[in-house]
RORODO-351837 format. One record per residue (C-alpha): x, y, z; residue in one letter; chain. Coordinates in steps of 0.25 Angstrom, whole numbers. Example, Ala and Ser with C-alpha at 12.3 -4.5 7.8 and 13.67 -1.06 7.14 Angstrom:
# residues 2
- xx;yy;zz;rest;kette
- 49;-18;31;A;A
- 55;-4;29;S;A
END
This chain:
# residues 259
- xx;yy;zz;rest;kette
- 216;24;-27;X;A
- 222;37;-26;X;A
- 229;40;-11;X;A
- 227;26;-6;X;A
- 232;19;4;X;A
- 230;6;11;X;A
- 220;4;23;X;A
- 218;-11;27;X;A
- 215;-20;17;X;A
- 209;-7;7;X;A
- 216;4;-1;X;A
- 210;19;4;X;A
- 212;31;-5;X;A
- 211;44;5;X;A
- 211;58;-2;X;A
- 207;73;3;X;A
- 205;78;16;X;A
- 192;81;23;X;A
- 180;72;29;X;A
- 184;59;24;X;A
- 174;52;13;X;A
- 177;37;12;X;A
- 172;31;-1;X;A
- 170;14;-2;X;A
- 167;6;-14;X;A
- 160;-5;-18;X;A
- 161;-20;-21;X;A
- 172;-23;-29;X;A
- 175;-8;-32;X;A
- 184;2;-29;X;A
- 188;14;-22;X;A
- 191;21;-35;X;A
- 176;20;-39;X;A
- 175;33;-30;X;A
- 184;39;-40;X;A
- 174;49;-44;X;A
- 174;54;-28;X;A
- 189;56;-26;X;A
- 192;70;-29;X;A
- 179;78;-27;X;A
- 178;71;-12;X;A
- 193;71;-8;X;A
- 192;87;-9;X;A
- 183;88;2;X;A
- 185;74;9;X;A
- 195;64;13;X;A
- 190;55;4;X;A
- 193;39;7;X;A
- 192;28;-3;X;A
- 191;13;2;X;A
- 195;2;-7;X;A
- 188;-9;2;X;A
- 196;-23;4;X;A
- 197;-30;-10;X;A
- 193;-21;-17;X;A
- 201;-11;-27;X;A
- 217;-10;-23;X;A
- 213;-15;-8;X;A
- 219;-26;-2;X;A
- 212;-41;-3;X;A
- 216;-50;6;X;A
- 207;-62;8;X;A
- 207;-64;21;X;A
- 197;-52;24;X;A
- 183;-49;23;X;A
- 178;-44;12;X;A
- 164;-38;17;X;A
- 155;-27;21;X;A
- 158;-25;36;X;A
- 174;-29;33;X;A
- 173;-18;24;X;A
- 167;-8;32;X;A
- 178;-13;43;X;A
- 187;-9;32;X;A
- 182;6;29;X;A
- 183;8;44;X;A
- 195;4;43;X;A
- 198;15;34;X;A
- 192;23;43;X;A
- 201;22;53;X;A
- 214;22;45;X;A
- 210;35;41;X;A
- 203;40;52;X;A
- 192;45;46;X;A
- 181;52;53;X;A
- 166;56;48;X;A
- 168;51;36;X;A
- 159;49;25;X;A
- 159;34;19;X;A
- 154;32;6;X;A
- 151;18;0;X;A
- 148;13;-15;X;A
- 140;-1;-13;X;A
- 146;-11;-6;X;A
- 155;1;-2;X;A
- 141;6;2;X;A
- 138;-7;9;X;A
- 151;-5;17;X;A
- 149;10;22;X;A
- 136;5;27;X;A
- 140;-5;35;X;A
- 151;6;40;X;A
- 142;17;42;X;A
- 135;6;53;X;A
- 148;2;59;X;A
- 155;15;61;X;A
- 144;26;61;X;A
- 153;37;66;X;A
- 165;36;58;X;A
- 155;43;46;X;A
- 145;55;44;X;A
- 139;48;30;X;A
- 139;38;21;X;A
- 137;36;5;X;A
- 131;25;1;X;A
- 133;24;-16;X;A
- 126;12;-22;X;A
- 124;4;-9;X;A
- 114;-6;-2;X;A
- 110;-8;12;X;A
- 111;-24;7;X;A
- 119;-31;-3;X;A
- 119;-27;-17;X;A
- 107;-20;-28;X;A
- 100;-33;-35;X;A
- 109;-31;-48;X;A
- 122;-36;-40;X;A
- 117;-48;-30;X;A
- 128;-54;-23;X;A
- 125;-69;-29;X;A
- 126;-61;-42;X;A
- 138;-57;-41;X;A
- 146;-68;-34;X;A
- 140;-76;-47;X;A
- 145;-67;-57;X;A
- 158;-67;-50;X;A
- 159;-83;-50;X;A
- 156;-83;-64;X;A
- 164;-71;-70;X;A
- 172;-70;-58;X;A
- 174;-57;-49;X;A
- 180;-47;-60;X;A
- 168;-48;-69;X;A
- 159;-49;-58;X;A
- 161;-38;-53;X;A
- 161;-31;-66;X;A
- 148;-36;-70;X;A
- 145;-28;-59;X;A
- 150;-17;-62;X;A
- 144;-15;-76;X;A
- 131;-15;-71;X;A
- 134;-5;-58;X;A
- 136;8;-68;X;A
- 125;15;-73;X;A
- 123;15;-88;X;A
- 128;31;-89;X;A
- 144;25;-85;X;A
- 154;25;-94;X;A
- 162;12;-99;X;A
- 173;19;-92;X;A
- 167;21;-78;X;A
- 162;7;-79;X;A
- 177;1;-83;X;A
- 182;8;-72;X;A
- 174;0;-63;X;A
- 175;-13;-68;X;A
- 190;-13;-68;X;A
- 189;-7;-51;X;A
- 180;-19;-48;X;A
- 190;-29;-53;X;A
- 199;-28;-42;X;A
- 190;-34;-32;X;A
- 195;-50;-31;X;A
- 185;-59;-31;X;A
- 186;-63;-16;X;A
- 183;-50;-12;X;A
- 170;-47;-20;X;A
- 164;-61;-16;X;A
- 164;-58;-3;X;A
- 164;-42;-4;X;A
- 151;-46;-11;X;A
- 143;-55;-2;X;A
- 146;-46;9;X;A
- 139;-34;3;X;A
- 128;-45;-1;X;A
- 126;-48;16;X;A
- 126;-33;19;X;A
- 114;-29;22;X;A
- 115;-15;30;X;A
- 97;-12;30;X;A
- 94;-15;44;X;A
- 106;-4;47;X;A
- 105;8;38;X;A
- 96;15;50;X;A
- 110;14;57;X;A
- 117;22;47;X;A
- 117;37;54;X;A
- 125;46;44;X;A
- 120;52;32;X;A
- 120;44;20;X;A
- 121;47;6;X;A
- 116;34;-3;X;A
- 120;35;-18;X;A
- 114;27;-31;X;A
- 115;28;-45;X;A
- 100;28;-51;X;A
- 106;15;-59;X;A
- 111;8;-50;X;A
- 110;-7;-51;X;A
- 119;-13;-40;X;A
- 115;-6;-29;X;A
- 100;1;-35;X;A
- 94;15;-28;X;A
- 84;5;-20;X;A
- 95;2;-13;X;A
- 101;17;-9;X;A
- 86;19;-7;X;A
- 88;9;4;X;A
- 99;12;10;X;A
- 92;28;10;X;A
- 81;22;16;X;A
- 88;16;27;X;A
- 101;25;33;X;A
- 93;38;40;X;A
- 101;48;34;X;A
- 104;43;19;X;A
- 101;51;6;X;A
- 99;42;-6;X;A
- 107;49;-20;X;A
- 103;43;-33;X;A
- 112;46;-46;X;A
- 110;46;-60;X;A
- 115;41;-71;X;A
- 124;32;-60;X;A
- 124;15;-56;X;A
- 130;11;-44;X;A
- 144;19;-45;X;A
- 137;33;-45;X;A
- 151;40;-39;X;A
- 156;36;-52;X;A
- 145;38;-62;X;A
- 140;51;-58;X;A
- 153;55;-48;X;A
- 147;71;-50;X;A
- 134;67;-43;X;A
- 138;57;-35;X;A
- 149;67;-30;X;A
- 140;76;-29;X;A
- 129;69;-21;X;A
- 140;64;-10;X;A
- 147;80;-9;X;A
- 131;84;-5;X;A
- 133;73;6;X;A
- 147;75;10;X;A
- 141;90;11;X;A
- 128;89;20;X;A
- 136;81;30;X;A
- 147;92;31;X;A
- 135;102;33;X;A
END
């Protein structure tokens, strides 16, 4: 990642000045899957770019946990280091998972949240977590997790995009997806979206198979305050599929909270 430097166990990529906007990935992705967001947002924002423990360049030592409230432990860390105030967080899936889970925990350090292709419990039916802790016994973790990612894209992605990802994915070790995994699969946020006081943005790709719109419905259903976004011709990485209207549809968000 461009401008990063080391904060715990994570490499953080900081650009531009302004309200900060921290972005966190997803289960065994990486920061740069908010590629597609760097230079619009770090025009008007401090944009702030987690690469979680274990995953992407980030350090992986095994004597750590690997989970949902470990990682949230791990964004507040970030906050600190950088002392960020009124932020925006926005998370992709487990990332999604993640900033939930921190929204709940430290409900004064934000002013919104973005949910993009997330859950209030576990994963869409297409990724269930026996499914892919047998799929990573029998092909082992690389594949696995690239299995996975050839059925996250919507049909419109070029070979290209899809590439990209499977070659991110691949620096996840096995350890950390197991247990990164069936932490998400035990997280389980429903009886505690009422809880979640800021204004929320919830993003899905129409074609979404790992985290389906039912699912954003949900989440929609249950924070007070969230508006649900659905994308054409996206999957379950719309900020990279469609970066134009994904971009546009957080700008109109980052806008109504200035106002």
């Amino acid at each position: 990642m461009k401008d990063a430097m080391a904060i715990g166990d994570m490499q953080v990529s900081v650009r531009g000045d302004g309200p900060p906007l921290v972005f966190c990935h997803g289960f065994t992705t990486t920061g740069q899957f908010w590629r597609e967001q760097l230079d619009p947002f770090s025009q008007t924002h401090r944009v702030v770019v987690v690469n979680l423990p274990g995953h992407g360049t980030s350090a992986r030592p095994k004597d750590r946990a690997y989970t949902i409230d470990a990682f949230a432990n791990d964004i507040a860390h970030v906050f600190d280091k950088l002392d960020l105030q009124d932020a925006v967080l926005v998370g992709l899936s487990m990332g999604g998972t993640v900033a939930q889970r921190f929204a709940l925990k430290h409900p004064s350090r934000i002013v919104g949240l973005v949910l993009v292709g997330a859950t209030p419990h576990g994963l869409g039916p297409d990724v269930q977590v026996e499914n892919v802790l047998a799929a990573i016994d029998e092909l082992g973790v690389e594949q696995a997790s690239q299995r996975v990612i050839e059925r996250s894209f919507g049909p419109r992605a070029s070979r290209e995009l899809v590439e990209f990802a499977k070659k991110e994915v691949t620096q996840t070790p096995e350890f950390v997806a197991r247990r990164a995994i069936a932490s998400l699969n035990e997280s389980d946020t429903r009886d505690e979206l009422g809880q979640i006081s800021v204004p929320t943005l919830v993003v899905c790709g129409k074609e979404d198979r790992i985290t389906p719109p039912a699912q954003s419905q949900e989440l929609v259903q249950g924070i007070p305050n969230a508006r649900l976004a659905l994308l054409d011709d996206a999957g379950h990485f719309p900020m990279l599929e469609v970066p134009d209207t994904f971009n546009a549809e957080l700008r109109r968000f980052l806008d109504a909270l200035a106002r």
